[in-house]
N, C-alpha and C positions, 0 to 999 in steps of 0.2 A: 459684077455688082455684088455688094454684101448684102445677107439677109440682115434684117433689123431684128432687134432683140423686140421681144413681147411688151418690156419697160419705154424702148423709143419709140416704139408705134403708138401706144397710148398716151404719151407724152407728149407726140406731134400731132395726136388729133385732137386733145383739147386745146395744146395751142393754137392748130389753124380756127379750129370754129370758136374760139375765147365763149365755150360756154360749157358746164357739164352736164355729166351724163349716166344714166345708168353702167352698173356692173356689166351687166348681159350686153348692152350695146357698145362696148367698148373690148370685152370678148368676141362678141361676134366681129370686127374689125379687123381682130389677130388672125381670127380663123379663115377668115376670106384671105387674107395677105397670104398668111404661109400655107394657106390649104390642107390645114388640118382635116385628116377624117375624123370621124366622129369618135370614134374610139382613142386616138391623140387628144384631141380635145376634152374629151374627159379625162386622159390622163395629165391633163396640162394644167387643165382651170385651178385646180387649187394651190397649183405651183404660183400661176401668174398674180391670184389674189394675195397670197404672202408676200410678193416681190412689191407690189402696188402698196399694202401697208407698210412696210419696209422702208420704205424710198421714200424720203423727208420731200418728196415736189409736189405729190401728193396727197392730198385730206378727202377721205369722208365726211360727204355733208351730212350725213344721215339717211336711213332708208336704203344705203347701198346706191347713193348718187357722187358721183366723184368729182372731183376739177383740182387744176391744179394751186400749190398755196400760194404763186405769187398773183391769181385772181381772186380769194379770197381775204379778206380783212380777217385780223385775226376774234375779234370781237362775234362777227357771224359764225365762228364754229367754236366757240369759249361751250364746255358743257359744262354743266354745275359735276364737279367730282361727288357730290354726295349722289347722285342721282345715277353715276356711272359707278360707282364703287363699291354701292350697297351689297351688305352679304343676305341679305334682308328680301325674304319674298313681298309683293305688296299683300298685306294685311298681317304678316308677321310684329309682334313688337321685340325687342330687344330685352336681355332678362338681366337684370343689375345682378342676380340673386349668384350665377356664376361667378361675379369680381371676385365673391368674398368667400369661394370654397378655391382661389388658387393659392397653393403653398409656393411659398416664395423660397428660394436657395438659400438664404443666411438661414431663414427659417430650420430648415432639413437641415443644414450642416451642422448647426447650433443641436440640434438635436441627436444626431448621430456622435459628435462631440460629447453630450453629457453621456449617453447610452453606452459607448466606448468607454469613457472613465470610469464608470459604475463597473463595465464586466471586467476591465485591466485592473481594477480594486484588490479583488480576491486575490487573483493572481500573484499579486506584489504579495500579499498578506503570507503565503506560502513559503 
C-alpha cells in the first residue's frame, strides 16, 4: 500500500466530512496517519502549511480555518484588497509629503546632461 502525501490526506478529509476545519485539526490527522513523532512533526508543519497554500483546492477562510474551493463560493472568501494589502499600521496615515521629494529619471538624466555639457565646455575650448 502507498503512503498518502500530507496534500491527499487533507484533501480527503475535507472531502469525506464536506465541512472545514482548523489548521491544528487537519495536522493532527497527518500525524496520526503517518505517525510522526513529535520532533518530525515539528519539522514537517510548516512544510505541510506552504503546500496547503500552494495548492489552488484549497482556501483559507480566515483565522487558520480551511475547506476546500469547490465548497466554498467565491463571494464567501472575496477579502477587500485594501484591507489585506495595507502597508499601513492601524492608526498610521499615509504621508502625500513623500510623492513630491521623488526624483524622477528624465529628471536626473536631464540634469547630468546639462552638468556634463557645462564640464566638456572647457575642455573643447582648450
Amino acid at each position: 500500500m502507498r503512503k498518502r502525501t500530507n496534500i491527499e490526506i487533507a484533501y480527503t478529509l475535507l472531502k469525506e466530512k464536506g465541512a472545514s476545519l482548523a489548521f491544528y485539526e487537519l495536522w493532527q490527522s497527518i500525524v496520526n496517519e503517518h505517525e510522526y513523532s513529535e520532533a518530525e512533526g515539528h519539522n514537517l508543519i510548516s512544510k505541510f502549511y506552504t503546500a496547503l497554500m500552494m495548492d489552488g483546492r484549497f482556501v483559507n477562510l480566515g483565522d487558520n480555518i480551511w475547506d476546500l474551493r469547490d465548497h466554498v463560493l467565491f463571494d464567501d472568501i472575496d477579502l477587500p484588497l485594501s484591507e489585506v494589502y495595507s502597508d499601513l499600521e492601524d492608526g498610521e496615515e499615509d504621508d502625500d509629503d513623500e510623492a513630491s521629494e521623488i526624483a524622477y529619471f528624465d529628471e536626473e538624466e536631464s540634469d547630468d546632461t546639462e552638468s556634463k555639457g557645462k564640464e566638456a565646455a572647457p575642455d573643447e575650448e582648450k
